[in-house]
N, C-alpha and C positions, 0 to 999 in steps of 0.2 A: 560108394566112396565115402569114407568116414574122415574128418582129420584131426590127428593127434594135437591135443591142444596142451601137452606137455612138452617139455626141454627134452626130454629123454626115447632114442628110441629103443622100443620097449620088444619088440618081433626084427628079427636082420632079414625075412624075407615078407617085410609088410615096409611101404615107403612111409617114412617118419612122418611128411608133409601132406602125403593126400590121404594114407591110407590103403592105397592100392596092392596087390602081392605082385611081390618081384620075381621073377625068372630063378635069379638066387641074389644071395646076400652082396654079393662082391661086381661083378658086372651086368650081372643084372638092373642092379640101382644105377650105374653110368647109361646102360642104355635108358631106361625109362626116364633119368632127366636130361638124357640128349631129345626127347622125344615128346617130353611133356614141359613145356616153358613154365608155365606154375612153379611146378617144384624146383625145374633149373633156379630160375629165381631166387624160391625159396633157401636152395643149396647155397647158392651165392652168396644171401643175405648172413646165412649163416657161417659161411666159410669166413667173412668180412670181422663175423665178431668175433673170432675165437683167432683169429690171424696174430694175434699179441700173445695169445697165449702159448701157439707152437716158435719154437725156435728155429729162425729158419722161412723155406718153403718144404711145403709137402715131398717128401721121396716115395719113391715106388711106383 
């Protein structure tokens, strides 16, 4: 387990936060941070700071 210590994720089927490979790019990454609280976390954390940036909440 490696972890990305850049802003950017760089692989859609490697998780941005730990590093791990995901299933696939799209739900794959919901289930691993339904499963892994680290990264949940770390999703959070990040979802928190860019919240000003989307307009809105998330669709889809």
């Amino acid at each position: 387990m490696s972890t990305n210590s850049t802003r950017e994720w760089v692989d859609p089927i490697v998780c941005p936060f730990c590093g791990d490979e995901l299933q696939s790019p799209g739900a794959g990454f919901v289930d691993h941070i339904d499963e892994n609280e680290p990264c949940e976390h770390r999703f959070d954390q990040w979802r928190t700071n860019i919240a000003g940036d989307i307009g809105g909440e998330w669709t889809g």
